[in-house]
N, C-alpha and C positions, 0 to 999 in steps of 0.2 A: 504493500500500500504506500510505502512513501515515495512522495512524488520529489520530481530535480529539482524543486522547486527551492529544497534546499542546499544544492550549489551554489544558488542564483548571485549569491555577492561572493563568492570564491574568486582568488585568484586560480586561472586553468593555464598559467603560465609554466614551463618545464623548468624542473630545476636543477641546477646543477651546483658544481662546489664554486665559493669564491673567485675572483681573479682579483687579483692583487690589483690589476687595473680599476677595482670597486672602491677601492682602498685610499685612492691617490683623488687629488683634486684639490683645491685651497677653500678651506673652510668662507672666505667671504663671498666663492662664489654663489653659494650654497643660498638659492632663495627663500628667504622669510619673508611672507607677506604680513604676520601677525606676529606683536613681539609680544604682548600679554597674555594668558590664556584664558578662555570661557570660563565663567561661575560654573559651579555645580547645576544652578538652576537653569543655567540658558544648553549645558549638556543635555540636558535628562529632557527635557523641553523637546527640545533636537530630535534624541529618543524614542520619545512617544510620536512625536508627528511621524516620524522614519515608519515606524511601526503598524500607525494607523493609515496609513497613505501607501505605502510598499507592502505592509502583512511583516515583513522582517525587516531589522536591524543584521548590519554587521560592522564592524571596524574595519574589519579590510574596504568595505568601499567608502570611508569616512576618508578625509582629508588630513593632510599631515597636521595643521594645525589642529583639529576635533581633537585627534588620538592624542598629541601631545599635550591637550589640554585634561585631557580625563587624567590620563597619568599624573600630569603634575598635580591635579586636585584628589586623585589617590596613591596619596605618600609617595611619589614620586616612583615606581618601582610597576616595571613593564615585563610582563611574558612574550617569549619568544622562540615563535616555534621553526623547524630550519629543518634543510633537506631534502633529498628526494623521498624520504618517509618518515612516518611519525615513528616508527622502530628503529632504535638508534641499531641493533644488531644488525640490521638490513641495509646500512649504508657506509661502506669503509671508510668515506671521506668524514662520518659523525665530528669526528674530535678536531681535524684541520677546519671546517667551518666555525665550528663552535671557537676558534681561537681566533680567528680572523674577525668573526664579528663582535669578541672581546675585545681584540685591538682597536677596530675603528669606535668600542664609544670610548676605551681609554683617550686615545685621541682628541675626540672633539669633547669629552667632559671634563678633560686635562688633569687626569688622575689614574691613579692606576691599585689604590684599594676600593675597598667596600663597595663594588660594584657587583658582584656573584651572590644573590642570596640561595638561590640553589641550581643545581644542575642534574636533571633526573639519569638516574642510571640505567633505564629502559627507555625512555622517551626522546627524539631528537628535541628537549624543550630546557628551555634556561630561564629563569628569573633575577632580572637586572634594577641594578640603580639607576636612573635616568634623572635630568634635570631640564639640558637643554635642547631645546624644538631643532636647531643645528644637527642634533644628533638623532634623532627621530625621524628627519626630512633623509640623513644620508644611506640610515638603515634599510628604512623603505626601497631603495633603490638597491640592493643587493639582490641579486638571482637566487640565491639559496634558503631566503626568508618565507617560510611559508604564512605566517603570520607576525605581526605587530600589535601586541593587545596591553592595555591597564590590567595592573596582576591586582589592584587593590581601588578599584574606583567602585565605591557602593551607591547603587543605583538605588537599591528600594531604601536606604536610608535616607537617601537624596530625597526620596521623593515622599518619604515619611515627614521633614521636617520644610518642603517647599511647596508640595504638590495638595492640590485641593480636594484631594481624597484621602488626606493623610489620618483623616480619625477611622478609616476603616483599615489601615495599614498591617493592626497589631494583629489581624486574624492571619494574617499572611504567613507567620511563622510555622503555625502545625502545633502548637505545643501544651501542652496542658496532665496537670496531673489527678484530674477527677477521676472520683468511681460513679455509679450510677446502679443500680437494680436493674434486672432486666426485667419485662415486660414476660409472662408466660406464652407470650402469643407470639413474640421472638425467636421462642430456639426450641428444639423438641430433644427429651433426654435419649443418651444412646448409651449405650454399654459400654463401660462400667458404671458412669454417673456423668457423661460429657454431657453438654450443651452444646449442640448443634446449632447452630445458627439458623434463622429464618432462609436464607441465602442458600444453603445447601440444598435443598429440596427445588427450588428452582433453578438450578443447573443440576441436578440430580448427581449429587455427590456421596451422599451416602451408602446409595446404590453402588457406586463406583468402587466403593471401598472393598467389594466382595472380588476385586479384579485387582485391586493396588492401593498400597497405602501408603510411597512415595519412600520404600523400603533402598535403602542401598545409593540413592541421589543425596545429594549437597546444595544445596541450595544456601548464594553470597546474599546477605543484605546490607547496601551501602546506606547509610540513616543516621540516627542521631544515636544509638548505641541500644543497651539492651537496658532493663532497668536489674540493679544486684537486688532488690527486694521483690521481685515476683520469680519466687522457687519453680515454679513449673517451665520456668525457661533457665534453670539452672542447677541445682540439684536435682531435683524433682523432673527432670526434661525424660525421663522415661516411666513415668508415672503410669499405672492404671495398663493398658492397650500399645500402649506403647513404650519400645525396648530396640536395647541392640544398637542404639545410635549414639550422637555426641551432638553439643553447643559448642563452637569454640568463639570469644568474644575479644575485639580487637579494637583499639584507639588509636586511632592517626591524625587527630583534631588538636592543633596546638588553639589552648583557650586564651587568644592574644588580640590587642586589635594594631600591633605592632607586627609591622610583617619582618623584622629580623629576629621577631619569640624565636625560641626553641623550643621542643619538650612536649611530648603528645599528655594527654590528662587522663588517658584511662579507656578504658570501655566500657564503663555505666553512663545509662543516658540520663541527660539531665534536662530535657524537653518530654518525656512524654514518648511522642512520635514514634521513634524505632522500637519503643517494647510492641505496642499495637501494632505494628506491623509485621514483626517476628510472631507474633501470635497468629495472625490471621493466618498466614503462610504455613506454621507449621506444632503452635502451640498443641501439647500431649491429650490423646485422648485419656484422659483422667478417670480416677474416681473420686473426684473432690466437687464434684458439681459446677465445673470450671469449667467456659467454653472451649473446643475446641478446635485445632488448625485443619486447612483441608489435608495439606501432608504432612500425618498426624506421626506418620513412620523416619520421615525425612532425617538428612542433619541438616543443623547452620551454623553458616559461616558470619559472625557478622562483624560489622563496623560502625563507630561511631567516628564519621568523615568530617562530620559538621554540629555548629550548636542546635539548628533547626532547621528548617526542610528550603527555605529560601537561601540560596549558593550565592550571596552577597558578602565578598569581601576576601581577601588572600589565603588566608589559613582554610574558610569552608573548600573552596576553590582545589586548593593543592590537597585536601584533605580527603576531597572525592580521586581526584585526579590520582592519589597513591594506593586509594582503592580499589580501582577497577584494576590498575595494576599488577597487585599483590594478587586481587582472584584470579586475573588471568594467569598468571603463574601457578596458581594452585591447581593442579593437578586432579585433585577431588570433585572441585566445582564446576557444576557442569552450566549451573539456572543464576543469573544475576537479579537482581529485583532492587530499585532503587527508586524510592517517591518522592523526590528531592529535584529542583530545576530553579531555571533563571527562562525570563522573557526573551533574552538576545545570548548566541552561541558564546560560547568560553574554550578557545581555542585548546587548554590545556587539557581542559574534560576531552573532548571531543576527541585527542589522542590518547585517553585513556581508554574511552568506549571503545576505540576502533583498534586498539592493543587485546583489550578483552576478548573482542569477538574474533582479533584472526586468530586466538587459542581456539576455539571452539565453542566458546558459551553462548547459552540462548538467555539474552539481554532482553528485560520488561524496565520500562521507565512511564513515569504518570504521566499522563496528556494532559494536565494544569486544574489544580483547585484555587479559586480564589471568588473575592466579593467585589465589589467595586475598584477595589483598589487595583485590579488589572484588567476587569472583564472585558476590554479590546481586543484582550490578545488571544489567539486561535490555542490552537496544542504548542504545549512549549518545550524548550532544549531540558535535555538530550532526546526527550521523546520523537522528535521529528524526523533524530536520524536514522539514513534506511537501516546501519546496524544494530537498530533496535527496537522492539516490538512495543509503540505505541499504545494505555488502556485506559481506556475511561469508565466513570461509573454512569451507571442509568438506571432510572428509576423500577419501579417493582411493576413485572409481565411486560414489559418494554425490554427493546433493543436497540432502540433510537430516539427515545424521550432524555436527555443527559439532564443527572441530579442537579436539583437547585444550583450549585457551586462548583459545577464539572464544566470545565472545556468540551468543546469538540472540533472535531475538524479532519481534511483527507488525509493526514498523515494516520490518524487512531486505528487501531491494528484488530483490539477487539473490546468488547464490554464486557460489564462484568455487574450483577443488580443489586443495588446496596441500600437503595431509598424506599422505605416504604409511604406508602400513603398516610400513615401515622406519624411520617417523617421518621421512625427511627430506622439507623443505620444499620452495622451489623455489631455483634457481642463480640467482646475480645477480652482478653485479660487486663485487668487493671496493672498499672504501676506497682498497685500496692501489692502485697501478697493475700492472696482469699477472697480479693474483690473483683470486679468487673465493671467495664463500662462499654460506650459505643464508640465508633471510630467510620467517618463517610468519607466522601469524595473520590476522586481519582488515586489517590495515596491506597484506598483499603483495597479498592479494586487492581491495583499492581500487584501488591502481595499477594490477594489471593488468584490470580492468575499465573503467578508463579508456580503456587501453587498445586494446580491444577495441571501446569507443565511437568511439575516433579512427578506427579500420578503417573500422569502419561511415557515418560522418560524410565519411570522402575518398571513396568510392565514390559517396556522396551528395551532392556540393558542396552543392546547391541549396535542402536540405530544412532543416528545422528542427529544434530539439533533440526537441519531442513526437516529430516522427516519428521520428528517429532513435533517441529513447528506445521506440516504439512497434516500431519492428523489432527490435529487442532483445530485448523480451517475447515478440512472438511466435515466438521463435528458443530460448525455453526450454525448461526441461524442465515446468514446470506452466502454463505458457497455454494456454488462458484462467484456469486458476483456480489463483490463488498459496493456497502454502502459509501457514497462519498461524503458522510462525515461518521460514521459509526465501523468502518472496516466490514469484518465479518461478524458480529456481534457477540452475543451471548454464547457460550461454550459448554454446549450438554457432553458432560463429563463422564455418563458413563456409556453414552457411543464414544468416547473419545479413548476409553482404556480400553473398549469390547474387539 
C-alpha cells in the first residue's frame, strides 16, 4: 500500500565518495542571502503550511537558510546522513566520507573539537556541532550527503508554546498512569481466569488460539519502556496458560534535554504508554483475572527509546534510531511494533527502519493519534514508509469508520477495532500491578497487530515475513483490493492461522 509519494522530496541524486574538489573553494565565495536565522515560530509556521499545502514536509527540499535556521534554534547540532547506503557495512568508502565531511565543517567552523556528538556504528549517520549557515550552504553541496537535518529542533514544543492549539498539545504525548474497572461487557473470561478483551471476538482470536499462541516468535517493542510494577510483564510473564518464554527489557533513552547527556536511564517506563502496549501484544494468559495479550505465548523484546510517544527532540530521536538497530541485529526478533512518530521524516529513524527491515523483520508503526493539535496531518512517519506496515484503529463492526482520534490515509496497511460505541477502548494491564485500564487509538491497534502477526509467524516457523505478511492480507476484509484510506482492513485471525 505505500504509495512514492513518499520519495517525493528525496534527493534521487547518485552518490558517490567525496572529491576533494568538494573540499576546496574560498569561504566568501560561498553565498548567504540571510545572515540571521528564523524564530522558532516563523519555522514551524513554515511547517505547517508545507504540510497543509504539499500533504508532506521535508528538509531536504527546504533551503539552506530554513535548515540552518532550525538547527541553530535546536542547540545548534545537525544529523547527517552520507553515502551510497544507510549500512555503513555496505559501503567501503563509510569512514573516508565520514572524515572528509568532518574536515570541511572543521574548516568553515574554524575548530576542530566538540564537533562529533556521535557516530553510529551501523548506520552511515553522524551527529554534528554546527553554528555557521557558511557551513550548512557548503555541506549541502557535497555528492555523498544523503541528508542535512536538525538533530534537536523540537517542533511540537514549538508549537506547544506559539501555536494556537497549544492547550490541546498535552494529549499528544500518550502518557498516563491511571487504572480504570473494566466494564463486564468489555472482555469475556477464558481459561485460566484471563480477560479477553471485547476486540478479540471481532477478529476472532480466541478461536485462533486453538491453531497458535504466538509460541516460539519474538516480538521488539520500541516505546516508552515496560512498567517494573506490573509483575505479569515480569516475573509473572509466564503466569497461568502461559510458559516457556522470556521478557527481556532494554533502555537506550538518555533522560536529557542537552544533547551532549550521556547515560541511558533504564528500562522502566515512566509514561505509561509502552506497559499498555506490551500488554496488548503479548500480556500472559493469567489466572489473576488480568486481561490478556493476543500473543499470549510470544517473547518481548522491549525498549524504552523515548520519554513518550511524540519523537520531539535529540535523545527520543537517537533513542528510537538505536533501537530498530539493536532488533535488527537480534537475531530472535522476527515482529517490530513501534507507536511512537513525528509529523515530518527524521532522516536518522528512517535508517534505522530500513536497517531493521533489510534483517528481515516485519515492521508495524501507528498511522497517527492525535486531537486538534495535528488533525491536518494524514498517516505519519515512520508509518508511511513502504518498509513498514502502516495501522490504524476503527471503530467497532467497521473497517473504514477511523476512531474518534485515529489518522487515516493511503499509506495505512491494515485496521484493527478498538472503539466501541460506548467509547470504551480495549482492557490492558495497568501500570500498577492487579489493576487494569483502557488504552485506544492507533498506538493499541499497532500492538495488537503485531500481535496477531506473531500468531501467524509460530504456526509458520519456516516462512518469511512477505509470506506471513501475504496471509494477513489475504485474511482481510478488502483482499484483493485495499481500501484507499483503510488498506486491507480488519484481520480475521483465525483464517489467518487456518
Amino acid at each position: 500500500m505505500k504509495k512514492s509519494v513518499f520519495y517525493l522530496f528525496l534527493s534521487l541524486a547518485v552518490f558517490t565518495g567525496c572529491n576533494r574538489d568538494d573540499l576546496q573553494g574560498n569561504m566568501a565565495e560561498t553565498e548567504i542571502t540571510q545572515n540571521d536565522p528564523l524564530t522558532a515560530r516563523q519555522i514551524n509556521e513554515k511547517i505547517n503550511e508545507t504540510i497543509k499545502t504539499k500533504g508532506r514536509f521535508s528538509w531536504n527540499a527546504s533551503s539552506d537558510h530554513f535548515v540552518w535556521s532550525a538547527i541553530y534554534q535546536g542547540n545548534k547540532i545537525a544529523s547527517i546522513g552520507f553515502g551510497s547506503s544507510f549500512d555503513r557495512s555496505l559501503d567501503a568508502n563509510s569512514k573516508t566520507m565520514e572524515n572528509e565531511i568532518l574536515e570541511l565543517i572543521q574548516k568553515y567552523e574554524g575548530k576542530t573539537d566538540r564537533i562529533v556528538l556521535s557516530s553510529d556504528p551501523y548506520l552511515n549517520q553522524i551527529d554534528v556541532a554546527i553554528e555557521k549557515q557558511e557551513t550548512i550552504v557548503a555541506l549541502r553541496k557535497l555528492k555523498s550527503i544523503r541528508y542535512l537535518e536538525p538533530a534537536d529542533y523540537r517542533y511540537f514544543e514549538n508549537e506547544r508554546q506559539f501555536g494556537v492549539t497549544s492547550k490541546s498539545g498535552s494529549s499528544s504525548s500518550g502518557c498516563g498512569f491511571e487504572s480504570a474497572s473494566l466494564s463486564t461487557s468489555d472482555y469475556t473470561t477464558v481459561s485460566p481466569n484471563a480477560k479477553a478483551p471485547w476486540s478479540f471476538a471481532k477478529h476472532n482470536i480466541v478461536n485462533a488460539w486453538s491453531y497458535s499462541t504466538g509460541q516460539g516468535v519474538t516480538i521488539g517493542i520500541i516505546d516508552s519502556g515496560v512498567s517494573p510494577e506490573q509483575t505479569l510483564l515480569g516475573s509473572s510473564f509466564n503466569n497461568g496458560l502461559s510458559s516457556g518464554r522470556t521478557i527481556s527489557k532494554n533502555g537506550v533513552y538518555v533522560d536529557s534535554v542537552w544533547p551532549w547527556s550521556t547515560g541511558y536511564d533504564g528500562s522502566a517506563d515512566k509514561c505509561g504508554h509502552g506497559t499498555s502496549m506490551a500488554s496488548a501484544a503479548a500480556a500472559p494468559r493469567n489466572n489473576m483475572g488480568q486481561p490478556v495479550g493476543i500473543a499470549y505465548n510470544a517473547n518481548l523484546v522491549t525498549y524504552r527509546a523515548a520519554s513518550n510517544v511524540v519523537l520531539d527532540g535529540y535523545h527520543e530521536q537517537n533513542g528510537v534510531k538505536i533501537a530498530f538497530t539493536e532488533l535488527g541485529n537480534n537475531t530472535n526478533v522476527k515482529i517490530i511494533s513501534m507507536s511512537m512518530g513525528h509529523i515530518f521524516s527524521v532522516g536518522k529513524i528512517e535508517d534505522g527502519v530500513k536497517y531493521a527491515y533489510s534483517k528481515g523483520k516485519l515492521i508495524f508503526c501507528a498511522g497517527g493519534t492525535s486531537t486538534s493539535f495535528t488533525n491536518f496531518v494524514g498517516v505519519i512517519f515512520p508509518a508511511w514508509m513502504p518498509e513498514t506496515q502502516a495501522v490504524t484503529g476503527v471503530k467497532e463492526n467497521t473497517a473504514n469508520q477511523k476512531c474518534d482520534v485515529c489518522h487515516s490515509g493511503a499509506e495505512i496497511d491494515f485496521t484493527y477495532q478498538m472503539e466501541r460505541a460506548s467509547a470504551s477502548n480495549i482492557p490492558v494491564l495497568s501500570y500498577y500491578n492487579a489493576q487494569t485500564d483502557y488504552v485506544g487509538g492507533s498506538s493499541v491497534a499497532t500492538a495488537s497487530t503485531a500481535g496477531i502477526a506473531a500468531l501467524v509467524w509460530a504456526k509458520n516457523p519456516s516462512w518469511t515475513r512477505d509470506q506471513v505478511l501475504n496471509k494477513m492480507r489475504q485474511s482481510s476484509t478488502y483482499y484483493p483490493n485495499p481500501n484507499s484510506d483503510y488498506g486491507y482492513g480488519n484481520i480475521n485471525v483465525l483464517q489467518a492461522v487456518q
